[in-house]
N, C-alpha and C positions, 0 to 999 in steps of 0.2 A: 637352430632357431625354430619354433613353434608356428605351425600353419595354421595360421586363426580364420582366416575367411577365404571364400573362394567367389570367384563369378564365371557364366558363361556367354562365351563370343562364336556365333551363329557365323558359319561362313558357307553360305551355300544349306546345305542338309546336315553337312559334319560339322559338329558343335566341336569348340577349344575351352579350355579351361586354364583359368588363370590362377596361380594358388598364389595370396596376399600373405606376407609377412606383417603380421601389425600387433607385435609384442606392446608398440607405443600407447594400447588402448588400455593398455592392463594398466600402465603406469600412471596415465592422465583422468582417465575420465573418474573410476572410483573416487580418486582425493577431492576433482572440484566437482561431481555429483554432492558426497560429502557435505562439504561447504553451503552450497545453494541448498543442500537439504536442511543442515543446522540453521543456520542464516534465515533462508524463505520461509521457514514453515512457520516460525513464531512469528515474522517482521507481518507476512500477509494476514496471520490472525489478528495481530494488535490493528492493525487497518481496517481489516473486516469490521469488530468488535467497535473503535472508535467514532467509525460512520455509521454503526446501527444505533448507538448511544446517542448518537445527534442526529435521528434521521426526524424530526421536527423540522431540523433546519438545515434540510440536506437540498444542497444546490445541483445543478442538472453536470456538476463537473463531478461533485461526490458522487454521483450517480454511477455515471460512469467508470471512478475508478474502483467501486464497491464491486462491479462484476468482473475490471481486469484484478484486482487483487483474489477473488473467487476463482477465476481460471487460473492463476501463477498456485493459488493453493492446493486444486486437486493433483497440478503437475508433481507438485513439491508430492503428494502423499505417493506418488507412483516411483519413485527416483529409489528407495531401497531397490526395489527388483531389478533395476539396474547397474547400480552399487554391486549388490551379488553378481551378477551377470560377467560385467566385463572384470571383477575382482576373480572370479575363478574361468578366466581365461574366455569369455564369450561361451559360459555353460549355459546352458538355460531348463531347470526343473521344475518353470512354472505351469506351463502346460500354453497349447496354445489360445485361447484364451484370451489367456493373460499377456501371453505377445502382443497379439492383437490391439489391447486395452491400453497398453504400457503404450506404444506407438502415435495410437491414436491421440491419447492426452498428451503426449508431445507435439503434434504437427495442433492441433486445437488448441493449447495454450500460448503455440508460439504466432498465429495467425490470428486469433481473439486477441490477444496483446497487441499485434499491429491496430489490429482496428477499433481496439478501445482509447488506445493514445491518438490513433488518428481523430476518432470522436472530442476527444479531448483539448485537442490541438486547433481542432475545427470551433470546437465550445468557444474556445480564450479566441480565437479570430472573428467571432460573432460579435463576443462582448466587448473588444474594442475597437476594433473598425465598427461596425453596426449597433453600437447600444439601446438605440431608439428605434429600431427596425420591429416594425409589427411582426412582421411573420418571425422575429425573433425571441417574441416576449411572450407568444401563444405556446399554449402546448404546459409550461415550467416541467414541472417532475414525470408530470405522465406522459409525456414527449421522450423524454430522457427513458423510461420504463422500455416503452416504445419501438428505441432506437434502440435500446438493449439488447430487447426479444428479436429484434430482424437482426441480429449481431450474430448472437447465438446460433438461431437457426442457416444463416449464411457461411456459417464458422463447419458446423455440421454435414452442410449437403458440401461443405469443399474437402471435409477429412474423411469423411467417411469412406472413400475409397481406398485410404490408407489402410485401414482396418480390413480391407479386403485381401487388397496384394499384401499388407505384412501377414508370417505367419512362422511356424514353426520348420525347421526341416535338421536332415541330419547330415554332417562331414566329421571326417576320422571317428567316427563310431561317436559321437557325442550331440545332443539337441543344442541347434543354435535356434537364436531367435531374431531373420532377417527384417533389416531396420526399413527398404524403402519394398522388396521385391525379391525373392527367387530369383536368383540365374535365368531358368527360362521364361521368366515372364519380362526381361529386362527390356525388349521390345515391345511390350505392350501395355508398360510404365512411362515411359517415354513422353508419349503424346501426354497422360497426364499427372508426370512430376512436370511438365515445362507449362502446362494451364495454371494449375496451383501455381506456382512461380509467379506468373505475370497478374492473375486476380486476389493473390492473396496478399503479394509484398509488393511488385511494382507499382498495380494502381494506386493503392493505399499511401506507398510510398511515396508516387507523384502528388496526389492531392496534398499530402503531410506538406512536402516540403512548397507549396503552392500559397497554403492557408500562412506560413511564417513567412515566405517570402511576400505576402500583402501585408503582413500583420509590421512587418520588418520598415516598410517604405510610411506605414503609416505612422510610426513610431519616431521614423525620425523626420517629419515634418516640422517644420519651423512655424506653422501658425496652429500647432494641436494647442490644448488648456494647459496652464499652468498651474503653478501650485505643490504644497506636498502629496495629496492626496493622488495629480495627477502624474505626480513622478512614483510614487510609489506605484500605483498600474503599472508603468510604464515598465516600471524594473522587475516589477511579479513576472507579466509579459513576457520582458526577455532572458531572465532566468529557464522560464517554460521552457522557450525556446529551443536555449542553449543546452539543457541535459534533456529533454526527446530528439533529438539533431544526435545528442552522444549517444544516447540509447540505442540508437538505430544503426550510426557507424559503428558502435562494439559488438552487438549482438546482433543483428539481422544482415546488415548488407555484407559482411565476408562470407557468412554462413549460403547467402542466397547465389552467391559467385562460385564459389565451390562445388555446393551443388549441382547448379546448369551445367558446371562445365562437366563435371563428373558424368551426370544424366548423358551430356551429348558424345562423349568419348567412350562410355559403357556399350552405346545402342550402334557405336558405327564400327562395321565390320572391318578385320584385319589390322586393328590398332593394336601395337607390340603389349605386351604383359608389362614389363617396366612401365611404359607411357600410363598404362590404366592403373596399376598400382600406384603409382605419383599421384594420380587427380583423385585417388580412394582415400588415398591417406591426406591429401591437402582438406579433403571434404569431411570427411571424419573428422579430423584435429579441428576442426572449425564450428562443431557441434558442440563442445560447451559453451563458447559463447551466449549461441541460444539459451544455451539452459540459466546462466547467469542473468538474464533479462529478467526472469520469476525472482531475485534478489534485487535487481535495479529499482524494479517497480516502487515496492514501496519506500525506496529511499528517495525517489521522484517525487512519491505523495507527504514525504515527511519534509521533504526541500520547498516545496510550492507552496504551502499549507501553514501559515503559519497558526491560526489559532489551532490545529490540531497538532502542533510543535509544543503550543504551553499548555494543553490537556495532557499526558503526564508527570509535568513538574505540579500542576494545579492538586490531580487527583492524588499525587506521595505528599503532598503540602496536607492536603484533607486528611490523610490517613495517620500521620505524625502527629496534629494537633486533637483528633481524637484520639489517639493512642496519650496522649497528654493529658486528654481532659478524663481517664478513666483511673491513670493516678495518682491525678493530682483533688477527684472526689473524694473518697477514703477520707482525706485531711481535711477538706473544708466542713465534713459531718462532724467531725469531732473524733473520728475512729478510734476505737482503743485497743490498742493492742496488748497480747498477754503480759501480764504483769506489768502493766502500766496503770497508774492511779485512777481511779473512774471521778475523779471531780472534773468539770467542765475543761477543754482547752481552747484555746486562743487559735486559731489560722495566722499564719503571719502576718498578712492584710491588717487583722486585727488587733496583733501586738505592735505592730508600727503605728496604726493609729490612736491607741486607745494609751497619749499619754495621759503625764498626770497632770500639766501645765495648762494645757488647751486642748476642745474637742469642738472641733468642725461642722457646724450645720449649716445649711440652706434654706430661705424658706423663699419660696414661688407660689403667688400665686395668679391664676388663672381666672378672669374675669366672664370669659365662654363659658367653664365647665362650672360656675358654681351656679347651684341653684337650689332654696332661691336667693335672688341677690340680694346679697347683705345692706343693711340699713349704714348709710355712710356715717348718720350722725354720733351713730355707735360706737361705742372706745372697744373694740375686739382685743385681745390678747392669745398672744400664740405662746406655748410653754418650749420649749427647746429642749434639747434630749440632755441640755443639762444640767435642767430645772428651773431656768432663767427665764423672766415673764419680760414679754417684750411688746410694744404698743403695735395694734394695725398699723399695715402700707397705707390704710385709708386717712389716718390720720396725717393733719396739713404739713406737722414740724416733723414726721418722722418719715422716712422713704425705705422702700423694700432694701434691708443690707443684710451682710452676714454677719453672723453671732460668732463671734471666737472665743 
């Protein structure tokens, strides 16, 4: 069996070395890397792309989810290097670098995700517990903008230490590319994979589930408003609700359980190899999850959304009836095609109306637009397109009809 990873366990000054059997990563992670690559990278463009097309009328929730589908999509463009990686056995020939980079847009898209949906989740408990709340209706988009940039930058000063501890190193003669830390730095990881932990997902994660559980009590009151309009919030609401509630049990909370527990069994000295290999591999296996959230995302914004549900069926409806209207021109000019007669043709419109029994007109008129106004006492006559002389609407015994 193939020795894929190793860690070391500090006992006194004499370090132990645990060698990990974990064939399981070559199997799993390439295929549903894969996936969330296929998948995410076009679903977060069409998101992206759709909210900038409406950014006229872009609400302080599109706002929002324009920078989480941004962050699922630079992940999405780092995930080949990974593909490659654990497909040729945890090789790594991208240099460090690129470790570095690949890491870091991991733990930053998975931690901007928490707190873009948190923002998001927070938005929908504003707007309906709170809808007439001043300090709610201040700010609109440039609030949202706002809330972004302190996202970002929060998202950063918490990864950026990632990008320090991951890096490159070498076992059985081959370049790996460590996912949290070095063997020897595994105590000095510790104090901050368990900070990250508790400011990146627990808090975010308490307030999340804080804002639904108000939003939850408000919902179901028996003296809220009635109505369709008020039941349709109601049901957008708990839709919301219900897939970031799933979002967060599929992708985030095993992943974050895993972890802790891993971090805290890595860093305490004299714990068997077996025992540590268990909690590597329960932590490992528990990392695509994460990576699937960058695919949840926008199926969350096409769930919640409905007018940007009927903007693809709208715009293939636009592009079909212009693709109609550019064939079906040719025929109404009269086109001639080779060796076809050049005397005038009919458009079908035209042979269906143009029998020989009866021809159709209308006459209207407009007493606003004429000017100037005609002398009533006058016998007017209107000619019809089919030669037929017919007396003025002005006239007492005749009223405005159609000619057949």
């Amino acid at each position: 069996m193939e020795l894929d990873n190793s860690t070391g366990q500090y006992l006194g000054s004499v370090p132990t070395t645990c060698i990990y059997h974990e064939n399981f990563k070559q199997l799993l992670l390439p295929p549903i890397y894969s996936v969330v690559l296929v998948a995410g990278l076009p679903l977060n463009a069409c998101v992206i792309i759709q909210i900038c097309m409406s950014r006229r009328a872009l609400t302080r929730t599109a706002v929002y989810t324009l920078n989480l589908a941004l962050a699922d999509l630079l992940y999405a463009c780092s995930l080949p290097l990974l593909i490659y990686n654990y497909a040729q056995g945890d090789y790594w020939p991208f240099g460090d670098f690129a470790c570095r980079l690949v890491r870091f847009l991991f733990y930053a898209n998975l931690h901007g995700s928490i707190l873009f949906l948190t923002c998001i989740s927070f938005q929908r408990y504003l707007g309906i517990c709170h809808p007439l709340a001043i300090w709610h209706k201040r700010g609109g988009r440039r609030a949202a903008w706002l809330v972004c940039g302190a996202v970002w930058l929060a998202v950063t000063a918490q990864c950026l230490p990632t990008a320090v501890f991951a890096m490159t190193g070498i076992q059985r003669n081959r370049t790996v590319c460590y996912d949290l830390s070095p063997p020897s730095l595994a105590t000095r990881y510790m104090p901050y994979g368990m900070a990250l932990t508790i400011i990146g997902f627990l808090l975010p994660f308490t307030a999340l589930l804080a804002c639904y559980y108000s939003l939850a009590r408000h919902l179901c009151r028996q003296d809220g408003p009635e109505g369709p309009v008020a039941q349709e919030r109601r049901g957008k609401a708990a839709r919301m609700a219900m897939v970031v509630a799933a979002i967060f049990a599929i992708s985030f909370l095993p992943f974050h359980i895993t972890k802790t527990a891993y971090l805290a069994v890595r860093s305490t000295p004299g714990v068997p190899c077996s025992m540590l290999e268990t909690f590597a591999a329960a932590y490992k296996g528990t990392r695509p999850f994460a990576s699937v959230n960058s695919m949840l995302d926008p199926i969350l914004f096409y769930f919640t959304q409905k007018k940007f549900r009927r903007r693809p069926q709208e715009l293939l409806q636009k592009l079909t009836a212009k693709w109609q209207g550019r064939i079906t021109e040719p025929m109404e000019a009269g086109h001639i095609g080779p060796g076809q007669p050049s005397s005038p043709q009919l458009c079908p419109m035209q042979q269906k109306t143009h029998q020989p029994q009866t021809i159709m007109s209308t006459i209207v008129f407009n007493a606003a637009e004429a000017s100037p106004a005609p002398n009533h006492s006058e016998k007017e006559s209107v000619v019809s397109s089919a030669g037929h002389k017919v007396r003025s609407p002005t006239d007492p015994k005749i009223s405005p009809v159609t000619i057949s």
